[in-house]
N, C-alpha and C positions, 0 to 999 in steps of 0.2 A: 754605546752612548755617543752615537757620531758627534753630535752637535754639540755634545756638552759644552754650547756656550760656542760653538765652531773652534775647538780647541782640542780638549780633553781628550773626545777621542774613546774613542769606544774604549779602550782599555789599554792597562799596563803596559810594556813590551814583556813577552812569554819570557816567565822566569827571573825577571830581575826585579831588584827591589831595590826603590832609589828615597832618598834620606836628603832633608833640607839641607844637610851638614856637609854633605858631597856635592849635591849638586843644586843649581836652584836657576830658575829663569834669567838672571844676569848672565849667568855661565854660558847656557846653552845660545843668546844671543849672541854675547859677544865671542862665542868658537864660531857660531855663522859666516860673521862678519871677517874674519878673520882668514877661515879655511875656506870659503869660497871666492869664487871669481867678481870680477866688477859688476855682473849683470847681478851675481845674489846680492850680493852688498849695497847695490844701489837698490834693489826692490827689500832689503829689508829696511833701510833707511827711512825709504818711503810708507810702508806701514808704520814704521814707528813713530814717521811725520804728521802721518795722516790721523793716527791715533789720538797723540797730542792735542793736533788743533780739533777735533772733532769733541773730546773729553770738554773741551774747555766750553765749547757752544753749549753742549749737552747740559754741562752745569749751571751753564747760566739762564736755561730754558731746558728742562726735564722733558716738558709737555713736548717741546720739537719733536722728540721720539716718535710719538704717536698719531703721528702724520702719515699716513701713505707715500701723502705723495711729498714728503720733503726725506732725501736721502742720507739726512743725519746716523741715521741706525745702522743703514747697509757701509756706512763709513766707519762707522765703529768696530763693524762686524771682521769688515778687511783690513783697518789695523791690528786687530787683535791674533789677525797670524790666519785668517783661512777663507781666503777667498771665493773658497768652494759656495759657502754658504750664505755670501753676500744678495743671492737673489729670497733665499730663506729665513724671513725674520718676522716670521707669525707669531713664533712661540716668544721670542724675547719679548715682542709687543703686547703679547697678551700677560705675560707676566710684568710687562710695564703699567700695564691699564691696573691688573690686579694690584698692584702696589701701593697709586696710588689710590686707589676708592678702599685700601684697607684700613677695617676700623684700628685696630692692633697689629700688633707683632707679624712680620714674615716670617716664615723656616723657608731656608733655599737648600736643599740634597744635593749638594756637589758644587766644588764651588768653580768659579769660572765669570765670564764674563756678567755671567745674569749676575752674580754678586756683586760686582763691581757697579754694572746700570740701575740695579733697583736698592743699591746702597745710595745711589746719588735721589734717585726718583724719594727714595724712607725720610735723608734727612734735609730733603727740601721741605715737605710734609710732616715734620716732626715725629718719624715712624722709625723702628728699629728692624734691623734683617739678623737672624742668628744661621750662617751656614756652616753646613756640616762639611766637613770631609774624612778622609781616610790617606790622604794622599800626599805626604810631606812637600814634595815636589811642584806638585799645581796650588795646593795652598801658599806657599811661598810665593810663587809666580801672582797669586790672587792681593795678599796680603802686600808686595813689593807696591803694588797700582792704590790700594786702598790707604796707603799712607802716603805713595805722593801725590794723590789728589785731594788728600784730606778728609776721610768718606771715616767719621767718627760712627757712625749710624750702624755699622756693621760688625757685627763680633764672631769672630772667627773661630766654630770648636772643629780640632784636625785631636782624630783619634785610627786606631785602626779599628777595622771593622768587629763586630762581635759574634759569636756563635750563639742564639738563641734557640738553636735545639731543631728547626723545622726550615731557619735561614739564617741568612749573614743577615747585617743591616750596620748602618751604625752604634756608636756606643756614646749617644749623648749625654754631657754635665747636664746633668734634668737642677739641678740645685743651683743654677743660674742661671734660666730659662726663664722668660715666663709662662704663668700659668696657663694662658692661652694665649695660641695662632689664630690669627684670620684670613691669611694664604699660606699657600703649601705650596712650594716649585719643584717638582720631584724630576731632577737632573740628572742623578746620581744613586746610586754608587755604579759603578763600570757592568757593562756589558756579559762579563764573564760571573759575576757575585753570584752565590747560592741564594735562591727565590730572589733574583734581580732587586727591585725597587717595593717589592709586596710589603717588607717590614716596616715600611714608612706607618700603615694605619695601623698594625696591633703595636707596635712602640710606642706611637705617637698618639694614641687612640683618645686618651683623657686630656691632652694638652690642646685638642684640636675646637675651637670656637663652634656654637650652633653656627650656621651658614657659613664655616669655612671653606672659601674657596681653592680646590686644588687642581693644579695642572701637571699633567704629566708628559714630557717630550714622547721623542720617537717614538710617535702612536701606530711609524711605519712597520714596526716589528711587531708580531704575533704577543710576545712574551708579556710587551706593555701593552696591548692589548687583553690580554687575559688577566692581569693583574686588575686595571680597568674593569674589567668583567665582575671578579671574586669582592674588590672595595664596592662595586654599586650592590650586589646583593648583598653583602655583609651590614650596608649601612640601609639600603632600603630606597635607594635610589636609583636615579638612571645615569648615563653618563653621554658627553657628544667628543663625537668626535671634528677636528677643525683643519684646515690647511688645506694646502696643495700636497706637492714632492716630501716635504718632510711638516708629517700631519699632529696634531697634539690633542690631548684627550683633558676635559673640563666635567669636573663632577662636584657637588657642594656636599658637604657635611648638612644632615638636617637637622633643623631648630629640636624636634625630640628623636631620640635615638630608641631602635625596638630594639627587643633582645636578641639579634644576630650580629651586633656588636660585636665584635672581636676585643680580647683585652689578652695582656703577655706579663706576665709575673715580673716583678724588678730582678729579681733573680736571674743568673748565670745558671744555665744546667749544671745538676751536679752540686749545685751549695745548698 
């Protein structure tokens, strides 16, 4: 999940498993700061600078985002720690536009910057974002920006992932969700997850709105592409693909659903 948000990161580090309680985005800044030279120190500074004042535009004007040609986004993208992707911000934009022409409820899979941007874009709009994680670490990092920005709009479920039998996926509190989405940002879960990002629609399958719009990042890899593939015949539609260098895939939920519907039992294998 390269982009997860120009952050996340495709995945874990092999083998380790990190815990809010140990460690958490304050940590890993300020050892930066700290155990490196004056040239890291001064360009973390500056992303954290740049961050700041760009949060603050952002908020007072959402819509700036969604501008081409105003380089609000690609400011945001390079405070948030990855520069790499500051020329790649299709998919954030598109799940910006998605946000706000939602009639309801977002779901954001993995959380990261796009929860932070379409947390501020939900409760300019009077809209809610519910993101998933699995990841004690990056939800901390996510969760740390959402309250000191103030981004009420966003409710944060961090679980570890579940075994339903055929993939991982999340293990959403469905009991405090609501009933329906009307977008779906499929960011997440990591790279390495058994059936990647596929358990998003048979988990999600009944909570998902007629014309819900979903997107799904790195449309560069095969994997999300074929999951792409399985969700349009499943539901009976088509899907596009979008971007340049790092490309993202758009397909709607239809107003009546055939019987290739996928559905997944509440059930745990085995109970």
């Amino acid at each position: 999940m390269a982009s997860r948000d120009c952050c996340y990161h495709c995945e874990p580090p092999e083998g380790r498993t990190v815990s809010a309680d140990t460690v958490t985005w304050k940590d890993r800044l300020r050892s930066a700061i700290v155990l490196r030279g004056p040239r890291q120190r001064f360009a973390a500074w500056h992303r954290a600078s740049t961050f700041n004042r760009a949060m603050e535009a952002y908020q007072r004007n959402p819509d700036a985002a969604l501008d081409e040609g105003d380089r609000l986004l690609e400011r945001l993208v390079y405070g948030w720690g990855n520069a790499a992707y500051v020329s790649e911000t299709a998919y954030l934009r598109a799940a910006l536009s998605a946000t706000r022409a939602a009639e309801g409820p977002v779901l954001d899979c993995g959380s990261g910057l796009s929860t932070v941007l379409t947390g501020v874009m939900a409760q300019h709009y009077d809209n809610t974002v519910f993101s998933l994680e699995d990841q004690p670490v990056w939800a901390a990092r996510s969760r740390e920006v959402l309250d000191r920005f103030g981004l009420r709009a966003v409710h944060l479920d961090v679980h570890p992932l579940r075994d339903y039998g055929e993939f991982d996926w999340y293990d959403p509190d469905l009991a405090v969700m609501p009933e329906q989405f009307h977008v779906v940002l499929c960011d997440g879960p990591h790279g390495r997850t058994r059936g990647g990002r596929y358990g998003c629609l048979p988990v999600m399958r009944e909570r998902l709105a007629p014309g819900c719009h979903i997107i799904i990042d790195d449309a560069e890899r095969e994997a999300e592409r074929e999951i792409a593939r399985r969700w349009s015949e499943q539901l009976g539609v088509e899907h596009q693909v979008h971007g340049g260098a790092k490309p993202f895939i758009e397909l709607r939920v239809p107003d009546r659903v055939g019987v290739s519907a996928v559905r997944v039992s509440a059930q745990s294998p085995g109970e």
